[in-house]
C-alpha positions in Angstrom: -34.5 17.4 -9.0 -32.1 14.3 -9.3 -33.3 11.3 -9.6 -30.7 10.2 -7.2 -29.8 11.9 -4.1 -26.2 11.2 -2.5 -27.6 9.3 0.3 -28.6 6.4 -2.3 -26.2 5.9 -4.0 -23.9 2.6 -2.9 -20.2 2.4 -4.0 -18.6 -0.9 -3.9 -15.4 -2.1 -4.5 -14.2 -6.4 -4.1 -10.8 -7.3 -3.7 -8.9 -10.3 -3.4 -8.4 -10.1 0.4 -10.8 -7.2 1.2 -13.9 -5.7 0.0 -14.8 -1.8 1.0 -18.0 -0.4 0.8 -20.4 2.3 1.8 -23.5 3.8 1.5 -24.1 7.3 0.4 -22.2 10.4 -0.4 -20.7 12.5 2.3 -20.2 16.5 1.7 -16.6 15.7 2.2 -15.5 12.5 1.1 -13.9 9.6 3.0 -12.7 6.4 3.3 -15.2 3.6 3.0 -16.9 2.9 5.7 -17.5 -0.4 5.4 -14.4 -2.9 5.5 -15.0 -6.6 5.0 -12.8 -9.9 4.5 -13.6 -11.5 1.0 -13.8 -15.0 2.4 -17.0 -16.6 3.1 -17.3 -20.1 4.8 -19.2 -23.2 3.8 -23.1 -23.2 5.2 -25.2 -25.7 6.8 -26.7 -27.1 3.1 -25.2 -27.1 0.3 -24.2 -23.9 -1.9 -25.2 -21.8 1.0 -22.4 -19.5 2.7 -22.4 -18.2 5.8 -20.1 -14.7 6.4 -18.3 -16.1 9.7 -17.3 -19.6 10.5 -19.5 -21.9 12.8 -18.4 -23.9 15.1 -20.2 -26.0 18.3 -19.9 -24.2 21.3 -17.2 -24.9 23.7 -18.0 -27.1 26.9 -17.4 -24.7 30.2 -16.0 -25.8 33.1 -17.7 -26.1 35.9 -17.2 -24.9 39.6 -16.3 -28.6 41.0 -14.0 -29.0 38.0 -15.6 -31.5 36.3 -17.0 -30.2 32.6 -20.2 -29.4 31.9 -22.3 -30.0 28.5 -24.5 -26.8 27.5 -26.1 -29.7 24.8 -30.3 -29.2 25.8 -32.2 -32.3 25.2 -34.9 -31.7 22.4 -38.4 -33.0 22.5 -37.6 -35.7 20.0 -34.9 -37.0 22.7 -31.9 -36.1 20.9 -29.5 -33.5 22.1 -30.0 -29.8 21.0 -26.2 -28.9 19.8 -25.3 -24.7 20.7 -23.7 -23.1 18.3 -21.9 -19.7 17.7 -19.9 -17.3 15.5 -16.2 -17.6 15.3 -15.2 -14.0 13.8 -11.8 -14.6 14.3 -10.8 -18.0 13.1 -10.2 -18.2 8.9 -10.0 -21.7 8.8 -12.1 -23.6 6.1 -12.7 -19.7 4.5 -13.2 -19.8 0.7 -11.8 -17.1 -1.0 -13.8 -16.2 -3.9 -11.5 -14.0 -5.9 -7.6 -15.2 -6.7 -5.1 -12.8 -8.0 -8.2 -10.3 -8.9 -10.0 -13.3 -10.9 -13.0 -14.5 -9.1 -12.9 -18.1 -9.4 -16.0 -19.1 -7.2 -19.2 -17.4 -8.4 -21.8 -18.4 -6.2 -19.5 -17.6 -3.3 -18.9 -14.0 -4.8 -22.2 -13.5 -5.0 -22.9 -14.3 -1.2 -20.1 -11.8 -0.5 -21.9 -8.8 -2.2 -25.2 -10.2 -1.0 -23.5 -9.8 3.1 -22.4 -6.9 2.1 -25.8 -5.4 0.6 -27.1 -6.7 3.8 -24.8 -5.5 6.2 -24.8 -1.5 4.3 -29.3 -1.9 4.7 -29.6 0.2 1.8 -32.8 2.1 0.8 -35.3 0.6 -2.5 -34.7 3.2 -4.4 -30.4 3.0 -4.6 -27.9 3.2 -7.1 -25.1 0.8 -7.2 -21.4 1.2 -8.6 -19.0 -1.3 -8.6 -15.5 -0.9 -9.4 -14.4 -3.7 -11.6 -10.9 -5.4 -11.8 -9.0 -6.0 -15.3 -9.4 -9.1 -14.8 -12.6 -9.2 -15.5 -14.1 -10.4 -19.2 -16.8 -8.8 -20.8 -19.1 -11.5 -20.3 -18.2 -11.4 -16.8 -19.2 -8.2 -16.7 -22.9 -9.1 -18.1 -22.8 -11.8 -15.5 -22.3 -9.4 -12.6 -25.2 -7.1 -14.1 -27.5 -9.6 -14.3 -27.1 -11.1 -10.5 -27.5 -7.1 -9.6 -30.7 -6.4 -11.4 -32.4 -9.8 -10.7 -31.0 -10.0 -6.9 -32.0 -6.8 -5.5 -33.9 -4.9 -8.0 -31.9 -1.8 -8.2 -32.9 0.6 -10.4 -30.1 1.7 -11.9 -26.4 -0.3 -11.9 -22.5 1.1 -13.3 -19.7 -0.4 -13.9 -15.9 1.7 -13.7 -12.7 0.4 -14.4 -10.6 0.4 -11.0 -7.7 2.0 -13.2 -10.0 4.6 -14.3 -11.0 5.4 -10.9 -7.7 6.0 -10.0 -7.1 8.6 -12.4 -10.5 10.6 -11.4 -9.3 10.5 -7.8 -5.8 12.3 -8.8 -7.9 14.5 -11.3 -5.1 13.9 -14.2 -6.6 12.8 -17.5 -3.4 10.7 -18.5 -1.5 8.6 -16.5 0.1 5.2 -15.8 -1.9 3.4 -12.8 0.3 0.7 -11.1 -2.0 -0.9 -9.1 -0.3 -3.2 -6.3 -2.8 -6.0 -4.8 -2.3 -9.4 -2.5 -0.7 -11.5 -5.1 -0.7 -9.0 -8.3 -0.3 -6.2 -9.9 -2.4 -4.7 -12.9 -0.4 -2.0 -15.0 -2.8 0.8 -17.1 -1.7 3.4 -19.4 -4.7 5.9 -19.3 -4.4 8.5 -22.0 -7.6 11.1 -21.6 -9.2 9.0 -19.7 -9.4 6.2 -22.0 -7.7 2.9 -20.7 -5.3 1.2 -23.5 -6.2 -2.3 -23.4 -3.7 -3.0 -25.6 -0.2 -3.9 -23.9 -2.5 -3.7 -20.7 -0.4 -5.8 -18.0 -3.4 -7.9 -15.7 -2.9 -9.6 -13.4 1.3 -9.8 -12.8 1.3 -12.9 -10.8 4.2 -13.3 -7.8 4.1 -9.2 -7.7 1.9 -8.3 -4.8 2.2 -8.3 -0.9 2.3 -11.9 -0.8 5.5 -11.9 -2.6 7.2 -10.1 0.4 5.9 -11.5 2.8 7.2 -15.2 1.2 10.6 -13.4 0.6 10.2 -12.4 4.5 10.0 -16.3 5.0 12.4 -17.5 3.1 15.3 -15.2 5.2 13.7 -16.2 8.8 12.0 -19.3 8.4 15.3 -21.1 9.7 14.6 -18.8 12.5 11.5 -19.8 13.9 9.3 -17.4 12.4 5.8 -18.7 10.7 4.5 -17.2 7.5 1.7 -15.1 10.1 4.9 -13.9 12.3 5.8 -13.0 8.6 2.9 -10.9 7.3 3.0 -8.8 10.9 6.1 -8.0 10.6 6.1 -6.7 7.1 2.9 -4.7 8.4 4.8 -3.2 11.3 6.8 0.0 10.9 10.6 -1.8 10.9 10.0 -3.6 8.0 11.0 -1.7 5.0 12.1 -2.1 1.1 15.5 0.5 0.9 16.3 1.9 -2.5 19.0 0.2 -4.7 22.5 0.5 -3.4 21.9 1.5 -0.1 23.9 -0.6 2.4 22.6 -2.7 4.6 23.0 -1.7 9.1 27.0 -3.1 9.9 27.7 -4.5 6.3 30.9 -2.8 6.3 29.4 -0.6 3.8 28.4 2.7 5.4 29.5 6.2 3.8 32.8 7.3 4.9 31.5 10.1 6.7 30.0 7.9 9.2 33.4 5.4 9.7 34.7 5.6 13.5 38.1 6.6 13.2 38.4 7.4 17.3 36.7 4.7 19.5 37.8 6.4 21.9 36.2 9.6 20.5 33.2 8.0 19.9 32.7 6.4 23.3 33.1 9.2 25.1 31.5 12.4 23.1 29.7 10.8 19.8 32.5 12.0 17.2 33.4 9.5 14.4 36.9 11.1 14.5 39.6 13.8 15.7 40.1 17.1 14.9 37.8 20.5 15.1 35.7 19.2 11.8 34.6 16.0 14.1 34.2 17.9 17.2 31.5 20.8 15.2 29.0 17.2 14.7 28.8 17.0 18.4 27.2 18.7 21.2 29.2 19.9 24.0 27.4 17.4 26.8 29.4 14.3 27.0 28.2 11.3 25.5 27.9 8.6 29.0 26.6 6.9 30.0 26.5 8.1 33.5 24.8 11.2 35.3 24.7 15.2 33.5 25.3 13.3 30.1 23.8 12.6 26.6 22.9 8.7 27.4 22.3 9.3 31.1 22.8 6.2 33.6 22.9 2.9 32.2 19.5 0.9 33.4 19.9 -1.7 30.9 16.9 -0.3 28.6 16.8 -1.3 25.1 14.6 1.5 23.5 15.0 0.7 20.0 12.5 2.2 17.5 10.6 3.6 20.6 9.6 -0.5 21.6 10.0 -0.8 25.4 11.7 -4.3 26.1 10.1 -4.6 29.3 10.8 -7.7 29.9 14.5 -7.1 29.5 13.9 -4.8 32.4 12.5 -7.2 34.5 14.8 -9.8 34.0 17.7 -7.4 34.9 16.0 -6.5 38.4 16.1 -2.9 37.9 12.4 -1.8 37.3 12.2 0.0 40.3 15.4 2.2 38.7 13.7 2.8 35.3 10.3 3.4 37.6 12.1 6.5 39.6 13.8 7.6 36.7 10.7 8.0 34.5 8.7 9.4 38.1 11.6 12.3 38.3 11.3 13.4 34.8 8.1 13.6 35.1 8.1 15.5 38.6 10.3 18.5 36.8 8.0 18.7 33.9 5.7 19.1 36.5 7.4 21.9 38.2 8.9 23.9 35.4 5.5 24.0 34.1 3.9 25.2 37.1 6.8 28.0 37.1 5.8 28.7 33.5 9.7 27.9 32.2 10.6 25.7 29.8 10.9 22.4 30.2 14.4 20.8 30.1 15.5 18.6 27.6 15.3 14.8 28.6 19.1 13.4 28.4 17.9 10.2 26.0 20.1 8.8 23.6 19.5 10.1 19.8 17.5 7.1 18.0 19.0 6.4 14.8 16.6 6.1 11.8 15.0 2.4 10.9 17.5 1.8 8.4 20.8 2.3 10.0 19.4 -0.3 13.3 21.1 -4.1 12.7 18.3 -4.9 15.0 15.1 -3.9 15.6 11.5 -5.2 17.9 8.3 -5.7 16.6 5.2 -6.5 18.9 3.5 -10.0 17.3 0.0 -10.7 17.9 -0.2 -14.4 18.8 -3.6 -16.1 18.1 -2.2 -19.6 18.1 -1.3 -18.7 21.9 -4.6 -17.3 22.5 -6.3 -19.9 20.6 -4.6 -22.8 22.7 -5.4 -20.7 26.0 -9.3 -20.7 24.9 -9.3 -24.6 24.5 -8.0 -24.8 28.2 -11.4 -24.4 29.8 -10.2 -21.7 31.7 -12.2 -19.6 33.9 -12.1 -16.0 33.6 -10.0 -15.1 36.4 -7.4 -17.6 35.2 -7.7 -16.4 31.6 -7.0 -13.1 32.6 -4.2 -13.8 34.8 -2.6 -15.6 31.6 -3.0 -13.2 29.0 -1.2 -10.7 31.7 1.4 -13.1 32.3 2.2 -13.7 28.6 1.4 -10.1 26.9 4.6 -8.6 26.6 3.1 -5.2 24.8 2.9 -1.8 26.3 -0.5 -1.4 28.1 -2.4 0.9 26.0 -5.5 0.7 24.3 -4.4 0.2 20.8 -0.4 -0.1 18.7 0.9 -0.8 15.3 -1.1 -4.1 14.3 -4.3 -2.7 15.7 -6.6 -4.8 18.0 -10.3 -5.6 16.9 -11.8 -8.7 16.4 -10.0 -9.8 13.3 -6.8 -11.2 12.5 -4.0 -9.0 12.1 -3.7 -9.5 8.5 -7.1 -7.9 8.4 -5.3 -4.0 9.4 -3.7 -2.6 7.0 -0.3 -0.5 7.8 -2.2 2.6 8.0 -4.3 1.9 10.9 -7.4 1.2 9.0 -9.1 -1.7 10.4 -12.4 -3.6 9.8 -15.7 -1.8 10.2 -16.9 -0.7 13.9 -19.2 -3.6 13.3 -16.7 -6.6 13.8 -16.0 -7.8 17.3 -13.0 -5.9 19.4 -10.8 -7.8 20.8 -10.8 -8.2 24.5 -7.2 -8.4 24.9 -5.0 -10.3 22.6 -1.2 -11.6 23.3 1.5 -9.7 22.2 5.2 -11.3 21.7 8.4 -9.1 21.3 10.3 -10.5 18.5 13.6 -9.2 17.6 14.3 -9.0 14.2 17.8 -8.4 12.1 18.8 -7.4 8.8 16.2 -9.7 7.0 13.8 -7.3 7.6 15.0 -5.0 4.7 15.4 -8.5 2.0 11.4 -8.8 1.8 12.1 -8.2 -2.3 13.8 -11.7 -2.1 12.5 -12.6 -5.9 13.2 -9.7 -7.4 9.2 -8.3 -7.3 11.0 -4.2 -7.7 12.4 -5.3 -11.2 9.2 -7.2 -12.5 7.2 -4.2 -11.5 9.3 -1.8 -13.4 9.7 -4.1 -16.9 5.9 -4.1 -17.0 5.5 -0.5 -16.6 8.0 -0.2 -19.6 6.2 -2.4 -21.3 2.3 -1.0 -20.7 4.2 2.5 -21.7 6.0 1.3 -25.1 3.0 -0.1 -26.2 1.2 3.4 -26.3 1.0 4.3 -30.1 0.6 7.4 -29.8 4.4 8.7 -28.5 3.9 11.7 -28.0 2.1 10.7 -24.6 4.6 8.3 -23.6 6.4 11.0 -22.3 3.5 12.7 -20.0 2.5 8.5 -19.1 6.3 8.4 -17.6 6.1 12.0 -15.8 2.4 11.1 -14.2 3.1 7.9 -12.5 -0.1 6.8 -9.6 1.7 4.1 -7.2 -1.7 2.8 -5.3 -3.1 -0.7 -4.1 -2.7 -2.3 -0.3 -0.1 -4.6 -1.5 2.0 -1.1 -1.8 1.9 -0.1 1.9 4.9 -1.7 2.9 7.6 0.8 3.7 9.5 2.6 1.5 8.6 0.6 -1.8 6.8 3.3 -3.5 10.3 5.2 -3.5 12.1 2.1 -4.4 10.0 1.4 -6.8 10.8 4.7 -8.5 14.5 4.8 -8.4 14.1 0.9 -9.6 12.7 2.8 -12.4 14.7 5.2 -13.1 18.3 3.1 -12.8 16.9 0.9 -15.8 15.2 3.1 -18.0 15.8 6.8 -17.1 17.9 8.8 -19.9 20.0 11.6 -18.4 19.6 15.0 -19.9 23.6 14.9 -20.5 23.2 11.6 -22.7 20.4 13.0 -24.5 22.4 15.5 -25.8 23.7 13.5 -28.4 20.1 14.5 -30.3 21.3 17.9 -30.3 24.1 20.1 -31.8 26.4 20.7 -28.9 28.4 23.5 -30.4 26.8 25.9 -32.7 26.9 25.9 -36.0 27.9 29.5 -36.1 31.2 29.6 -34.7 33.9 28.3 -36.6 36.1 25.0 -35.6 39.8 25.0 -35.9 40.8 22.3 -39.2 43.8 20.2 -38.8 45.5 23.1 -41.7 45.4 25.4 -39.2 42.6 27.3 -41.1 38.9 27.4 -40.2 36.3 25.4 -41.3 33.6 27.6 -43.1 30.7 28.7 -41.3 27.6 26.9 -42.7 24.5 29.4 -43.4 22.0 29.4 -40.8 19.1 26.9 -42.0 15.5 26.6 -41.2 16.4 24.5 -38.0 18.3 27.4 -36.1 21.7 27.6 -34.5 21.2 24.9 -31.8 18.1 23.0 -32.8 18.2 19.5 -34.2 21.6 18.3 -36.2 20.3 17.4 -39.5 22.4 14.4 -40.1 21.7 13.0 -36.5 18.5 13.3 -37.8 18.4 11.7 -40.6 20.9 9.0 -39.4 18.4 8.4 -36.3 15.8 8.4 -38.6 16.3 6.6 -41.0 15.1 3.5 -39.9 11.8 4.4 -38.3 10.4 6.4 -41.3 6.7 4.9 -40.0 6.9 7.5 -36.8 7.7 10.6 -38.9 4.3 13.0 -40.0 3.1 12.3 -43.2 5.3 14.1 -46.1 8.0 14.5 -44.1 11.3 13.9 -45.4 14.3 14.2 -42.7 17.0 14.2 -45.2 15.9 17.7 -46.5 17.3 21.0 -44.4 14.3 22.5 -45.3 11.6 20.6 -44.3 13.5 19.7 -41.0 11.8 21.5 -38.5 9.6 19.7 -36.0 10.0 17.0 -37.3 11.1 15.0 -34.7 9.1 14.3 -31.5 12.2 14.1 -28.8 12.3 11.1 -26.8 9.8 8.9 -27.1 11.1 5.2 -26.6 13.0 6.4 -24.1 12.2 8.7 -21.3 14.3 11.6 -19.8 11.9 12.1 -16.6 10.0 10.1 -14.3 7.7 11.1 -11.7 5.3 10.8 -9.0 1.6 12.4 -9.5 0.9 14.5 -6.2 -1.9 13.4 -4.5 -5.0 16.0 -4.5 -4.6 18.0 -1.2 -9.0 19.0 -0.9 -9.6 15.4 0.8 -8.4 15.9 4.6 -9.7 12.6 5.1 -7.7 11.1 2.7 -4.6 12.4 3.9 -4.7 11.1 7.2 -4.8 6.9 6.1 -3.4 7.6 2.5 -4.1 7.3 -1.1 -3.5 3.7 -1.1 -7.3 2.8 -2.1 -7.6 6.2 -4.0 -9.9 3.9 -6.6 -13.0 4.3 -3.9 -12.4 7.7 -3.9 -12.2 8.0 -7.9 -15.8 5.6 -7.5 -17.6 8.5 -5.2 -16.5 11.3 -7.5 -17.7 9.4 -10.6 -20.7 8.5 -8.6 -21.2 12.0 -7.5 -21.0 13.0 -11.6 -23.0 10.4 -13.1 -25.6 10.1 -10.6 -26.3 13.3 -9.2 -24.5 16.0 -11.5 -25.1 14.2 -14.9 -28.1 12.2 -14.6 -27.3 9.9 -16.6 -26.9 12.1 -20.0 -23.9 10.5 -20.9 -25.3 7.2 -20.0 -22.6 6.8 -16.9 -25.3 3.9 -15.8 -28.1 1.6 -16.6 -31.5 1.6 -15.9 -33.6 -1.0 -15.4 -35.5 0.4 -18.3 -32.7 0.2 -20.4 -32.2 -3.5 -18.6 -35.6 -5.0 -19.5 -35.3 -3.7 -23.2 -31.4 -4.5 -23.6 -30.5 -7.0 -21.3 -27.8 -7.8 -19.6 -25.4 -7.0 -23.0 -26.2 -3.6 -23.2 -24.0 -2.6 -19.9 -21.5 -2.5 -22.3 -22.9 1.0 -23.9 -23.2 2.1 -20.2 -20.0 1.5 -18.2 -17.3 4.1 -17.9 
């Protein structure tokens, strides 16, 4: 038997802005279950934190209009102040880890002790904590003590959040770019061991927060706050295009996509004349108006699927888009009922994201809601407010999510805070329209720094002969990398700077063989040379030795390039340079992975190396410390311990 079964065993993993957790090991596993803001707020007495703010209770008003004081007198005659829990206000929150450095300690600690508290685990349960490379040594004997002293665990691990990575993707060498709130950390793992050396930590100005202050710098002259910001680069318009692409009606667009006809293109869709033009089209005229591809004009902007409604209702023809929507609906209806299929809605073709020069996103305003709150409003009139001013689509949820903390707090792929938090009981939505600035969020250049310290965490591999496989296994994961499309901008940043082309690579080779003869200037041939050691298109010998000679430290011991015969193998293609870059796949076995994404795939790494070293190993390897091994070794001897 075990001495650990997978329902004690508790994974958790702090980051700068949040901190996932969970306890126990599901058959199949999942996302954490547990989802918490790392911020914790000053306490009544000093060095004591409290995990939501507190503030005195708000005065009601009262039915004759005049206010009235919930304050109790108290038996020693002074007023007994109420008090409650703020869960959605941030203001006065201390934030104990900075750019993946924690920089407050006793708040840090109160953060894992809410957390502890709020997962109610069992004595007898293991704990793993995935660690940032940020983090010192010492540091790490600091965080093994408070977990041995504060709740008596029997046995404590440590795991690199790199290393996690690469146990989640199942590849034993790889190069982890890990993409936080304001950093990024850059690992070359090469069979499984992490190479500290030329390790990039901590990459300040090269996380989400970087884009979202670019996002500020284009609108700010706009009206838009730095909140307005960081929605909008979590909604689905906002997106990083690779290098070169044009921007929406720059002037730029391919050729094949230039309107040579207006009149063509008003009336049927074709860019141009002529049969070639015409074959791009369908043979249902364009519009608007009845039996046509548009259909009638009602004066609906339906732009990335966002409803203006308020367009609609400004333009007095509701009741139009109303018995439009009624009749499609009706024939659905009755062509189902008939068991034929259903027609095909006349709606305009939506163009993709990046070809829109303008596109809606729904804002969540809590300054609005907040100012509404201090109104002393009853509830009727709160209610009657909030449906005045929301100007979102009645339904239960949409893109920013709506529980009961801020919208930073949702990441892009729908995963919010635990079911424990407070749901929201109906929050004010804002259309904003937004331009061409929604594709400049890399406004200082994040793309390029990213890619100059993955060359630089690569190059400083000693071994070369894995630089190649640490450029062809490249892991894209952290929540600062959600925002869309910069995983695949990332890549092609990548590959502009420091990708070598097969046909430029060729110059390592012989390009003609050195069996068939060249014509000389005499008119005669030149002799064929006698086939060496190295073949008839293998290495040139004197591009060898003239590429070689220079970096005699990188060629096997007792080699000598200079001699044909002792040639061979010798040289170990491109190693400073690479002539492939590439994505890892992401496994396919977690289902529950692939619905939110791979974007925290270091908690998944943490529950199968919990799964191994707690249950499968038991501790054989010494994957973990006891507290046997605690009370002899102390808090220095994690270090023989952690993975």
């Amino acid at each position: 038997m075990p001495p650990f079964k997978d329902d004690q065993i508790i994974i958790i993993a702090p980051g700068s802005e949040t901190t996932v957790a969970q306890l126990g090991l599901p058959e199949s596993f999942t996302p954490a279950r547990l989802r918490v803001r790392s911020r914790m707020f000053p306490g009544e007495k000093e060095g004591e934190f409290e995990p939501y703010k507190i503030r005195r209770k708000q005065e009601k008003s009262a039915p004759n209009g005049e206010a009235q004081d919930d304050t109790k007198p108290s038996t020693d005659g002074e007023p007994d102040v109420q008090w409650e829990e703020d869960r959605v206000s941030e203001e006065g929150a201390i934030w104990p880890i900075q750019e993946g450095r924690i920089v407050d300690w006793p708040c840090f600690f109160a953060l894992i002790t809410h957390v502890y508290n709020t997962l109610n685990p069992p004595f007898h349960a293991a704990i793993l904590l995935i660690t940032q490379p940020a983090w010192t040594p010492k540091e790490h004997e600091r965080l093994t003590q408070f977990f041995f002293e504060k709740f008596k665990t029997p046995a404590f691990g440590l795991m690199d959040a790199a290393l996690a990575t690469s146990w989640a993707y199942g590849v034993h060498t790889a190069t982890i770019v890990d993409v936080g709130k304001a950093k990024t950390d850059v690992t070359a793992i090469s069979e499984f061991i992490p190479h500290t050396q030329g390790r990039i930590v901590s990459l300040a100005g090269c996380g989400g927060e970087a884009f979202t202050q670019g996002l500020l710098s284009k609108l700010k002259s706009k009206g838009l706050n730095r909140d307005m910001c960081e929605q909008l680069k979590r909604s689905p318009i906002c997106e990083l295009l690779p290098p070169g692409t044009p921007l929406p009606g720059s002037g730029d667009a391919p050729e094949q996509r230039r309107i040579t006809n207006p009149a063509s293109a008003a009336s049927t869709g074709a860019a141009g004349s002529g049969p070639a033009a015409a074959a791009a089209i369908g043979n249902v005229p364009r519009g608007p108006g009845a039996d046509t591809e548009v259909g009638e004009d009602l004066g609906v902007d339906e732009n990335e699927g966002v409803l203006d409604v308020a367009s609609i209702v400004a333009s007095g023809k509701m009741n139009e888009y109303l018995a439009k929507k009624e009749k499609e609906k009706l024939e659905k209806v009755s062509v189902k009922k008939k068991g034929g299929p259903a027609p095909q809605a006349n709606k305009p073709v939506r163009l993709p994201n990046a070809r829109l020069e303008k596109a809606t996103f729904l804002y969540e305003d809590h300054a609005l809601l907040d100012t509404l709150k201090g109104m002393n409003l009853n509830t009727q009139d709160m209610a009657d407010a909030k449906s005045a001013l929301d100007e979102g689509p009645n339904r239960k949820g949409h893109e920013n999510g709506d529980n009961g903390e801020p919208a930073s707090t949702i990441e892009a792929n729908g995963v919010g805070e635990s079911s424990s938090t407070t749901k929201r009981t109906g929050s004010i939505r804002r259309e904003i329209d937004v331009g061409n600035e929604r594709f400049m969020a890399d406004g200082d250049n994040t793309l390029e720094k990213i890619a100059d310290a993955v060359h630089r965490a690569i190059s400083s591999v000693d071994d070369v002969s894995k630089r190649s496989d640490l450029w062809d296994q490249l892991i894209i994961c952290g929540n600062g990398s959600k925002l869309r499309g910069f995983k695949d901008a990332l890549l092609q940043t990548i590959q502009t700077k420091y990708l070598v082309s097969p046909s430029s690579a060729t110059i390592f080779t012989s390009e003609i063989p050195s069996n068939i003869s060249t014509p000389a200037g005499t008119g005669a041939n030149t002799p064929q040379p006698q086939l060496g050691p190295h073949g008839g298109s293998q290495v040139n010998p004197l591009l060898l030795a003239a590429t070689t000679a220079q970096t005699q430290h990188l060629m096997p011991h007792g080699s000598n390039p200079s001699m044909s015969g002792m040639s061979q193998n010798t040289h170990s293609s491109h190693g400073q340079t690479p002539t492939s870059i590439k994505f890892v796949k992401p496994p396919e076995y977690f289902p529950e992975w692939k619905d939110v994404g791979f974007d925290e795939s270091a908690f998944l790494g943490a529950q199968v190396a919990a799964k191994v070293i707690f249950v499968v190993d038991q501790g054989q390897t010494k994957g973990y410390m006891t507290r046997p091994d605690y009370n002899d070794q102390g808090p220095q001897g994690i270090h023989d311990y952690s993975l």
